[in-house]
C-alpha positions in Angstrom: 9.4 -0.3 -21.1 6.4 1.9 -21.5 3.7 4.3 -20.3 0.3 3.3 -19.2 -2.4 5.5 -17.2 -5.3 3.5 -15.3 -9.1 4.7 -15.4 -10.7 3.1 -11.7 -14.2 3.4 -11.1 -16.2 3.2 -7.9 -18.9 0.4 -7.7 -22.2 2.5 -8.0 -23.8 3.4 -5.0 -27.0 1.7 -4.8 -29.6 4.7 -4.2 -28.3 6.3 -7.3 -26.8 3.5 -9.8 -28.7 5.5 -12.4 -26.7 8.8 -11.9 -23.3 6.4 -12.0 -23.8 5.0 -14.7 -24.7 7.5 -16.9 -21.2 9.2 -15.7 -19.2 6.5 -16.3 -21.2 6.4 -20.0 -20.5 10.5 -20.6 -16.9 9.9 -19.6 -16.8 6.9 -22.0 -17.9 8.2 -25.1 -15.9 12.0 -24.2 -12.9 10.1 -24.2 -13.8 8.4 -27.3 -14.7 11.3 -29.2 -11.5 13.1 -27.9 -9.6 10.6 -29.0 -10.6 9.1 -32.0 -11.2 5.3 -30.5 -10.4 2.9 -27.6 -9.9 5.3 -24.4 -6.2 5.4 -22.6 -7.7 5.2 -18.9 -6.2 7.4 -16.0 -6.3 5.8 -12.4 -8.0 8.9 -10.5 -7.8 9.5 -6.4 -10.9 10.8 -5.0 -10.3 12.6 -1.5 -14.2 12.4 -0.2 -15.4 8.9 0.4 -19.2 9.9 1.2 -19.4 11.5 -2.0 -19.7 9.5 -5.3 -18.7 11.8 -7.8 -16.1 14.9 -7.3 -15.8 17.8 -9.9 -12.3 18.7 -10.2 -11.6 21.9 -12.2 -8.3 21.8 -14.5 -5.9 25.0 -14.5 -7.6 28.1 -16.5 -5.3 28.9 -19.2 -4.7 32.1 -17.6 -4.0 34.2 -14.6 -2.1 32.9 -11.5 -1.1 29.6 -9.8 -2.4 30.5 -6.6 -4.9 32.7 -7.2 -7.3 29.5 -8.0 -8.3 30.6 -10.6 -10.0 27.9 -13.4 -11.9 27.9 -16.6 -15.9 27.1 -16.5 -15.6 23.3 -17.4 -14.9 20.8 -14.7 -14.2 16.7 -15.1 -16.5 14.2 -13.2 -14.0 11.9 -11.9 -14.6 9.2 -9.7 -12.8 6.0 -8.4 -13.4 2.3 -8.4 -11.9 -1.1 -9.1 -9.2 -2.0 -11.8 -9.9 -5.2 -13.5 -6.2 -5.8 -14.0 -3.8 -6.8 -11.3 0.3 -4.7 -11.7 2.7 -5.3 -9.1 4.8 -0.9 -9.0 7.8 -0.4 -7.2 9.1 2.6 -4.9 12.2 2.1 -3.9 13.0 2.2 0.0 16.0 3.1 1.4 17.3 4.3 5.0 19.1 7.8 5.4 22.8 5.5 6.2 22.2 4.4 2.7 25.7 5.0 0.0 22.4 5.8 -2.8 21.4 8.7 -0.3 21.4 12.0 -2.7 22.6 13.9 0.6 24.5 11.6 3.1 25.5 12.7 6.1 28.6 11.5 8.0 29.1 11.4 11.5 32.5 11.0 13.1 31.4 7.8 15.2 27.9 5.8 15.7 27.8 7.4 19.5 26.8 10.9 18.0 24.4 9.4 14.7 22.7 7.7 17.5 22.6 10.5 19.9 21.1 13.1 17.2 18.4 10.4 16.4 17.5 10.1 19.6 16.8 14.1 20.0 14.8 14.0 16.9 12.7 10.9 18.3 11.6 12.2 21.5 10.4 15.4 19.5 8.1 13.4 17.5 6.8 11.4 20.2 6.3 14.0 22.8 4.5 16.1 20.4 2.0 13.1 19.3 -0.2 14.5 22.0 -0.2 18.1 20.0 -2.3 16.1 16.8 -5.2 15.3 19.3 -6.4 19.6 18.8 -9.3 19.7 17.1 -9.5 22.7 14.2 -11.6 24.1 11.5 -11.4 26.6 8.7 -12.9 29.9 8.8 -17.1 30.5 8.1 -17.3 31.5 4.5 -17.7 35.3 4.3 -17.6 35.0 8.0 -15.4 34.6 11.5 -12.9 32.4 11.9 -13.4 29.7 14.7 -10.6 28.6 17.0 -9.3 25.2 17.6 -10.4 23.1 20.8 -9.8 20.1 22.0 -12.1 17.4 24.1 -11.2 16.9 27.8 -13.6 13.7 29.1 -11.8 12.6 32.5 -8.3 11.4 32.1 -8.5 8.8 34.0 -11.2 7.1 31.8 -9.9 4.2 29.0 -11.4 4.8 25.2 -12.5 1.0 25.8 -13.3 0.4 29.7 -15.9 -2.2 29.5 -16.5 -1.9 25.7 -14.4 -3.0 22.7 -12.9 -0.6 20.9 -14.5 0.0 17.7 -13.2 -1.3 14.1 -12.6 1.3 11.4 -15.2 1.7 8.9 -14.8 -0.9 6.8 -14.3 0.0 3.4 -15.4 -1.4 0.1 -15.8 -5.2 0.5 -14.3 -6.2 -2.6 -12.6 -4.4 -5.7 -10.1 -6.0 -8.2 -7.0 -3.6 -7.8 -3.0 -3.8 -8.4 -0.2 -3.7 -6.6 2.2 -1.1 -6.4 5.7 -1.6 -4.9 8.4 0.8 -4.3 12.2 0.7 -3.1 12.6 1.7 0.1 16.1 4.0 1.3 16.6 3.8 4.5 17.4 7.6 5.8 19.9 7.5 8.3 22.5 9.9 5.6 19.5 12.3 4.9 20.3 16.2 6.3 19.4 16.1 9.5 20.1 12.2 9.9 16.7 11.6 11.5 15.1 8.3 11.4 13.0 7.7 8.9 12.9 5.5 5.8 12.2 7.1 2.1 10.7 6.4 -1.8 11.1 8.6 -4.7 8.8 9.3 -7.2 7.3 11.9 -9.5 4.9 14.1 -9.4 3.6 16.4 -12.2 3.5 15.8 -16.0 5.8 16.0 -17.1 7.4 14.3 -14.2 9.5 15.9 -12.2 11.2 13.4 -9.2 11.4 13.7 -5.7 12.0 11.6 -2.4 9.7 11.2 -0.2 9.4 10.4 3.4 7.4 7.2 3.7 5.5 8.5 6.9 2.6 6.4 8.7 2.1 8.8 11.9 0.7 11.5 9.5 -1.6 11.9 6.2 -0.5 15.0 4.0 1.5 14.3 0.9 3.7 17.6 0.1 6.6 18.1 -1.5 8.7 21.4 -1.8 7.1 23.6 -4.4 7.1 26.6 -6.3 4.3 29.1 -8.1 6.6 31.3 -9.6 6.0 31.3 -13.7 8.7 32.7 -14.7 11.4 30.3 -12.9 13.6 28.2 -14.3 13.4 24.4 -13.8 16.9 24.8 -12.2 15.8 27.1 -9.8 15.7 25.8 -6.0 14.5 27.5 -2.4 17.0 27.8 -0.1 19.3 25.3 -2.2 16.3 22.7 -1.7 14.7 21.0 -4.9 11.3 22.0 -5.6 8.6 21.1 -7.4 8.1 23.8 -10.4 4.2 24.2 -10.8 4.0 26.3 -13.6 5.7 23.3 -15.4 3.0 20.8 -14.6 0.5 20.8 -17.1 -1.9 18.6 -14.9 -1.2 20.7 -11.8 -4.5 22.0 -10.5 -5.3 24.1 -7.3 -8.0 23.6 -5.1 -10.3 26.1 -4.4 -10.9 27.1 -0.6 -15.2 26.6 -1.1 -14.4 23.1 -2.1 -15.1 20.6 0.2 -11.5 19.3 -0.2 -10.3 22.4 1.6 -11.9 21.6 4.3 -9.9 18.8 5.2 -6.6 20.1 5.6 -5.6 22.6 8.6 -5.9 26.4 7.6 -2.4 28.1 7.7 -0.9 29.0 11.4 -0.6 33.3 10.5 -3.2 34.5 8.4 -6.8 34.6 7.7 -8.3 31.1 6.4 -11.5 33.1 4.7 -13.0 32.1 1.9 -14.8 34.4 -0.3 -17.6 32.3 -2.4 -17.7 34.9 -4.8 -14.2 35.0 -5.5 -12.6 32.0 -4.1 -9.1 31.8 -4.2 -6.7 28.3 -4.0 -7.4 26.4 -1.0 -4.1 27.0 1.7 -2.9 25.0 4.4 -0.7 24.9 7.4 0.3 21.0 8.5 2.9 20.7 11.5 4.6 18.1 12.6 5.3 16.8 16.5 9.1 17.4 16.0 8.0 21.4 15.2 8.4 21.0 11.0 5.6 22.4 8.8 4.5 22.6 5.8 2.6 25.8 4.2 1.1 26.1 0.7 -1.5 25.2 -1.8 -3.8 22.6 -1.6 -4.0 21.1 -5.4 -4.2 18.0 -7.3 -1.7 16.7 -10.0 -0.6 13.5 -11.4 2.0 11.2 -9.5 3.9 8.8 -11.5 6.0 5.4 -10.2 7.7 3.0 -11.7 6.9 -0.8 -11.9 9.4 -3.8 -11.5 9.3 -3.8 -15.1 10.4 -0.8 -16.2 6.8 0.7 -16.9 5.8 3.8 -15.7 2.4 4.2 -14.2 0.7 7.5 -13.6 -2.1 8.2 -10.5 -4.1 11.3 -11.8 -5.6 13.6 -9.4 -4.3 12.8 -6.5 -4.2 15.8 -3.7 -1.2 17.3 -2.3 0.9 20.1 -0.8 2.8 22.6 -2.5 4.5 23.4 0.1 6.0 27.4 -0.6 7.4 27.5 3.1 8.4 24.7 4.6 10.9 24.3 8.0 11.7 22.3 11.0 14.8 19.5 11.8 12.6 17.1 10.0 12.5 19.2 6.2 15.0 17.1 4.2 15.5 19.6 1.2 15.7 16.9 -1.4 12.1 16.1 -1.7 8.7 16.0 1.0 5.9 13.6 2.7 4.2 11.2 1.5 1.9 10.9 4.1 0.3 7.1 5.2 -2.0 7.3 7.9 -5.0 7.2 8.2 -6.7 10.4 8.1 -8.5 11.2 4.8 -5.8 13.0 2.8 -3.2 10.5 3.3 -2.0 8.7 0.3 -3.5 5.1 1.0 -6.9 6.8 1.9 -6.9 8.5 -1.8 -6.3 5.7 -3.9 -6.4 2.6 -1.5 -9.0 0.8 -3.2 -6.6 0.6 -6.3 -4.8 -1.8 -4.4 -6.9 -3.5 -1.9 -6.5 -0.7 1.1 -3.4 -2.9 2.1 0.4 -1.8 2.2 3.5 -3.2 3.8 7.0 -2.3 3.6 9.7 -4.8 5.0 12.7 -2.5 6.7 16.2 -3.2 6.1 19.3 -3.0 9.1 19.4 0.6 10.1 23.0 0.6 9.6 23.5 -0.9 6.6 24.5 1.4 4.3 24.4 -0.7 1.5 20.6 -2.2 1.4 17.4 -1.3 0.6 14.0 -3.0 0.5 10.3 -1.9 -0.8 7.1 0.0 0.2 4.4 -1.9 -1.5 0.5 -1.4 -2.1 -1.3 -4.4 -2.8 -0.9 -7.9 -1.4 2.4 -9.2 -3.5 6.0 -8.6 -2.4 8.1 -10.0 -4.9 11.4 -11.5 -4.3 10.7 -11.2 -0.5 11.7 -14.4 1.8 9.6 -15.0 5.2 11.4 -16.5 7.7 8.1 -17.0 9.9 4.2 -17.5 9.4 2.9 -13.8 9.1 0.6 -13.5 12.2 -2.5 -10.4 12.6 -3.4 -8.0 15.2 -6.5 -5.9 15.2 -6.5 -1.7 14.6 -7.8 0.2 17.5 -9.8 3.3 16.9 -8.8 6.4 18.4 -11.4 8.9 18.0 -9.7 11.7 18.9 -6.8 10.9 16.5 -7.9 9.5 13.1 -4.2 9.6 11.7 -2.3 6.7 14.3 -2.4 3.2 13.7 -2.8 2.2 17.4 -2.3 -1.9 18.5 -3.6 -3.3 20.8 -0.6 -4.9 23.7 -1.8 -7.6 26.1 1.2 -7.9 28.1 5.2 -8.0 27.7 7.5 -10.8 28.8 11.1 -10.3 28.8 12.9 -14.1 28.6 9.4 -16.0 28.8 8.5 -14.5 31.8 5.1 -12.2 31.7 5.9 -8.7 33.5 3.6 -7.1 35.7 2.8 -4.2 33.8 -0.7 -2.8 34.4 -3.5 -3.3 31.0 -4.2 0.4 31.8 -0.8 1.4 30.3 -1.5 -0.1 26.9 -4.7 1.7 26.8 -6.2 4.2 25.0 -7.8 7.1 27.2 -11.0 8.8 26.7 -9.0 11.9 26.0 -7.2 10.4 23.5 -3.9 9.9 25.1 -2.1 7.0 25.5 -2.6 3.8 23.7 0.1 2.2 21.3 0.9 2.8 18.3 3.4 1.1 15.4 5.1 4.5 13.6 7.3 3.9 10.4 8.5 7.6 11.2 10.1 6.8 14.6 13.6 4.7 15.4 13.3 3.8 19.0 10.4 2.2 20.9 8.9 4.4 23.3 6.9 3.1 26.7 5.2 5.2 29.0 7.3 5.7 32.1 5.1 3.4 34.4 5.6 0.2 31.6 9.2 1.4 30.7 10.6 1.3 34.2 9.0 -2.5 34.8 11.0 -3.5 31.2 13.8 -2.0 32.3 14.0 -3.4 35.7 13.1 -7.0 34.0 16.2 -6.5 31.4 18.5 -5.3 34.3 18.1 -8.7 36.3 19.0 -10.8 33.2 21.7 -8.4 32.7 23.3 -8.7 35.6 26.2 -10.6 35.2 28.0 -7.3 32.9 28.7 -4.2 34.6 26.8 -1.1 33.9 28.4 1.4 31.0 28.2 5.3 31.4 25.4 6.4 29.7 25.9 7.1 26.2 24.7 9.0 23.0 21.3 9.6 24.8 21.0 6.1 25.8 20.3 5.9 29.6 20.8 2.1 30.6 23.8 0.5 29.0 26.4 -2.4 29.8 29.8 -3.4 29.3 30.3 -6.4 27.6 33.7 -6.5 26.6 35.8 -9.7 27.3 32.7 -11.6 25.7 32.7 -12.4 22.0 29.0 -13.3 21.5 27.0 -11.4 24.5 23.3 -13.5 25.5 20.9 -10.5 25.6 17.6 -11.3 26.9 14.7 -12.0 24.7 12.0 -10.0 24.6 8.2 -10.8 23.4 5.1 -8.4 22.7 1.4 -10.2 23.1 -0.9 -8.4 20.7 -4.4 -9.1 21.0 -5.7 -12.3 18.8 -3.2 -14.5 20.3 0.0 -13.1 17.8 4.3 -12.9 19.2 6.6 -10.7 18.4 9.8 -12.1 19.4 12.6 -9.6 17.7 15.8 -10.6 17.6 18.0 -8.8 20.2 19.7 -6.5 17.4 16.0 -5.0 17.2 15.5 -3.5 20.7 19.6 -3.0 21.7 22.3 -0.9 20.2 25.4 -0.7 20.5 27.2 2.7 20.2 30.3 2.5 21.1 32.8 -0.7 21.0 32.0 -3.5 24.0 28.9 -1.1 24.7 25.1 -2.5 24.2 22.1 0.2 25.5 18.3 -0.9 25.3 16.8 0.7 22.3 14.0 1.8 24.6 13.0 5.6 26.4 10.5 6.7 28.3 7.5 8.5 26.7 5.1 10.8 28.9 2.1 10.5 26.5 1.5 6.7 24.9 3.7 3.6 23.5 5.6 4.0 20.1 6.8 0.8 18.3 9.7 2.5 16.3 11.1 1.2 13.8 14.3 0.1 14.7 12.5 -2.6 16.8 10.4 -3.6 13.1 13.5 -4.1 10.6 13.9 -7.6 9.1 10.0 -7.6 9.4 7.3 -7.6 6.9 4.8 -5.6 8.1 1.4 -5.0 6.4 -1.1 -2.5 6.8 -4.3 -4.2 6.1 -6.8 -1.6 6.4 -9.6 -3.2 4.3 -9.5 -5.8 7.6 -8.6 -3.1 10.1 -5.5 -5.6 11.1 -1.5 -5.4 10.8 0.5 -7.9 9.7 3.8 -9.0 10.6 6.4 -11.9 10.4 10.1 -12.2 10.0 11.8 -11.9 6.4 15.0 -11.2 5.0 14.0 -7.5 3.5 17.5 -6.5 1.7 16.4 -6.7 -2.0 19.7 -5.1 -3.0 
């Protein structure tokens, strides 16, 4: 239908409307000059909130890709509010999904469930690893080492206290809404559980999926610096993302302040020369042992809107990731990252679209439906099926990424189970605590809470005979004989009064014939809602309010 690029700019800063203004005004008439008359405005990600206006340097016309290298002219480029209001989609879809570039079959649901199981309690056990705290290297000078705090376990983030809000961000900004297909995963190499968009990144654009990832911030995707490469040309039979072919593609260098918000690559030195700074390079690991290496840089992402129109983010910082590895390291595409730590996606360009997303996921299974990832406050064509209730964020300090909820007790068939508040809480050291993950299937409780859920299901269970374990599932049942088994209902109290009452097919699977397992393990380090025990549920990321959304909806918008 057509192209359009958006121009968004912060609200000035009181102490210096002055110096804002007169930006906005030099950017104004530069663009009219350079174009001969009414400006074609490029929506523009800004990674530093404190700051109000960010020099980004364009790719010299010479030397290398990654040696950072830039001509003497930089762009003032800053962010604010659009005065229009779009609705963009990104298309979600599961890794079961037929549309899956890469689908991977498995002989019977025992062993698909089985390998997503291993891949789960990877992630989850390694959570704990993202509470280290690092920095870079001194410029011109020694390299410091990562630590981590240690207050006494035993102590709760918010004994006595409650837990602090999130900063809140702007208070008000006109901005669009972008939403996006979702593809659900499950036929991805690798099979593991997570649910992915595709979109484009580089101009011209080249197209990618993406995992749609809330328990981390980076966006990456597979790259390469080579120059001299053909387009066709892929890394270990992975498709990658050909920098030398993005005109907009522009590295960071390592003595910007930018640098010094990703994690400085695992082998190597992370100094930075001021004289001759070189392109800013990162190391970012996951808890299921993937990473991502490269070059920090910035380049234009483009999505599509329900229309047809194509609508391009300029500036917006990512990966390119030149070595890249781990169970979790698709090969068709990379993260786009939605937590929120200050490189993740909604942190860049949030206030184009109210610092709110949701996404609504579709029957893990089913192989032929996908639903949408969407930024704004519209989700068109979706059908509720309940009134959305909220729940308040918690703040971790020790882990910025995590969108951690706040559980006030469990009931299993109405009845409220004895499960102590300390086991929902977040601890001075930064473990424990629950958390909602888009990234994770199953739901994970620490061993204490799990073993009381358990129990409780057990006693309603009682009238079927316990199954062998099965595909990594400890607690099953046999149900044959019984057409239409009653599994007990299960309810989650958040904190401002809200229910979640899943239905059964949300918390138990069933991987073999006459064979139903709780969809629940036990975690050593805090509470995961996966999201298995989310699908059929709008859920929406209001981070503007420092709340999450949810309420039952049919999601399928195939």
């Amino acid at each position: 239908m057509g192209t359009r690029r958006r121009c968004l700019y912060r609200t000035c800063p009181l102490h210096i409307p002055t110096r804002c203004i007169l930006s906005v005004l030099f950017i104004f008439i530069t663009l009219v000059v350079t174009t001969g008359g009414a400006p074609s405005y490029a929506a523009s990600g800004k990674l530093m909130g404190e700051t109000d206006v960010l020099t980004i340097y364009p790719k010299s016309n010479g030397g290398s890709l990654a040696d950072g290298s830039r001509d003497s002219s930089g762009r003032q480029l800053m962010q604010a509010g659009s005065n229009d209001k779009e609705t963009l989609h990104l298309r979600y879809i599961h890794r079961n999904s037929m549309e899956s570039p890469a689908r991977k079959e498995f002989p019977n649901r025992a062993e698909e469930i089985e390998e997503l199981i291993a891949m789960d309690q990877m992630r989850v056990e390694g959570f704990s690893a993202g509470m280290i705290k690092w920095e870079r290297a001194d410029f011109d000078g020694a390299s410091q080492t990562p630590s981590s705090s240690s207050p006494p376990p035993s102590a709760d983030i918010n004994d006595g206290a409650e837990v602090p809000s999130p900063a809140p961000g702007p208070l008000s900004y006109p901005y669009e809404d972008f939403l996006g297909r979702l593809f659900s995963g499950a036929s991805f190499p690798g099979n593991v559980g997570q649910y992915f968009v595709k979109f484009a990144i580089g101009s011209p654009p080249q197209t990618f999926f993406f995992i749609a990832d809330t328990g981390s911030d980076l966006v990456w995707v597979p790259c390469s610096l080579c120059s001299v490469c053909s387009m066709e040309t892929a890394v270990n039979g992975s498709s990658v993302f050909h920098a030398a072919s993005s005109s907009t593609f522009s590295p960071i260098k390592c003595s910007a302040e930018e640098c010094g918000l990703v994690p400085p690559p695992t082998f190597g030195s992370s100094l930075c020369i001021l004289r001759e700074p070189t392109s800013c390079t990162y190391g970012y690991s996951y808890s299921d042992s993937s990473q991502t290496t490269g070059v920090f840089a910035y380049d234009t992402i483009t999505m599509s809107s329900a229309v047809g129109e194509s609508v391009h983010i300029d500036n917006v910082a990512f990966g390119c990731g030149t070595n890249n590895s781990g169970p979790s390291i698709t090969g068709i595409g990379g993260v786009i990252g939605l937590g929120q730590g200050p490189i993740s996606f909604t942190s860049q360009v949030g206030f184009m679209f109210g610092s709110k997303f949701s996404y609504c996921f579709t029957s893990f299974f089913n192989r032929n439906a996908s639903s949408a990832l969407v930024f704004g406050d519209e989700f068109p064509g979706l059908e509720l099926l309940s009134p959305k209730q909220y729940t308040p964020f918690l703040v971790n300090p020790q882990s910025e990424t995590f969108y951690y909820v706040d559980i006030e007790g469990f009931e299993v068939e109405g009845e409220r189970l004895p499960i102590r508040s300390q086991l929902w809480r977040i601890k001075a050291d930064g473990t424990g605590g629950a958390v909602i993950d888009s990234g994770t299937t199953l739901t994970f409780f620490v061993e204490a809470a799990y073993k009381v859920i358990i129990d409780a299901i057990a006693a309603r269970m009682s009238s079927f005979p316990r199954a062998a374990s099965t595909a990594g599932l400890p607690i099953c049942y046999n149900v044959s004989g019984v057409a239409s088994p009653r599994l007990p209902q299960i309810t989650i109290a958040f904190k401002g009064g809200s229910l979640f009452q899943p239905p059964a097919e949300n918390y138990f699977l069933s991987p073999k014939e006459d064979v139903f397992c709780p969809a629940f393990l036990a975690s050593t380090t805090l509470n995961v809602l996966g999201n298995l025990l989310q699908q059929n549920y709008l859920v929406e990321y209001d981070r503007l309010r420092s709340r999450l959304g949810f309420a039952q909806a049919r999601c399928s918008l195939s």
